[in-house]
N, C-alpha and C positions, 0 to 999 in steps of 0.2 A: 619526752614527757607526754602522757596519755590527755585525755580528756583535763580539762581545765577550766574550772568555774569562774567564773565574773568576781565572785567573793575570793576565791586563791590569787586573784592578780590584784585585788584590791589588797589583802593583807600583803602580799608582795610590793604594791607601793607604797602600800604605809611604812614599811621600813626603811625601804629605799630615800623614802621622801626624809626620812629620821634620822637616818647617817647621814644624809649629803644636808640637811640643816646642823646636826651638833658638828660637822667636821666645817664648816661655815661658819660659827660660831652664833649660830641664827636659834631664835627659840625655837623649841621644837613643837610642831604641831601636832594637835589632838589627833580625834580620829575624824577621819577624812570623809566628810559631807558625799553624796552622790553626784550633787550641784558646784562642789569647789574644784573652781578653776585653778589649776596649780599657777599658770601665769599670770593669771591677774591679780593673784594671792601672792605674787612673789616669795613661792615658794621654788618655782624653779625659772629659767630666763630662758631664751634661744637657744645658748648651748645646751641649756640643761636640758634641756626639749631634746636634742639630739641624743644627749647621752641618756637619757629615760628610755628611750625606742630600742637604743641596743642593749642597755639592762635587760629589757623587757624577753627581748630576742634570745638575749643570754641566757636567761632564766629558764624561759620555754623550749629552749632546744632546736626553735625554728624559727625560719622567717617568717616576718608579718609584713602586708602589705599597706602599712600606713595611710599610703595615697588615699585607699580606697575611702575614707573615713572622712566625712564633712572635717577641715582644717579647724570651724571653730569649736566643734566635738574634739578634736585632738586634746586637748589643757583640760576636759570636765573628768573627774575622774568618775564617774559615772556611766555616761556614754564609751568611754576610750576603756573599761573594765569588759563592756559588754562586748564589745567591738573585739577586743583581743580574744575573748573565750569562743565566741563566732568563728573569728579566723582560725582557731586552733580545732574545733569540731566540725568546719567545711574539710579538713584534708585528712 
């Protein structure tokens, strides 16, 4: 996958976030604030932390270096949009 916008990983987690809430049988959330913290919204938990990073990974074809990213920016989807389109246009 070429260049990738901050908005292509946002619509990307907004569905991600939409299956993994209706197959949970959790309501499913609007559209995704720049400010909503997925884990403070319990919309996703610890594991689900984990398996969003390699969705992520999946999707874009590459690895992202998570680390690099202030940990409480990791859960904003906001910050963690910008962050992945950065890591995908540094390489």
């Amino acid at each position: 996958m070429n260049e990738v916008s901050s908005e292509q990983i946002r619509t990307f987690l907004q569905q991600y976030i939409l299956e993994k809430s209706r197959a949970g049988g959790k309501d499913t959330p609007g559209e995704l604030a720049d400010d909503c913290d997925l884990l403070l919204s319990g919309m996703i938990d610890s594991l689900g932390l984990l398996d969003l990073m390699t969705a992520i990974q999946e999707h874009c074809q590459r690895e992202i270096d998570f680390e690099a990213l202030d940990p409480e920016q990791l859960t904003v989807v906001g910050p963690l949009c910008r962050y992945v389109s950065g890591q995908l246009a540094s390489r």
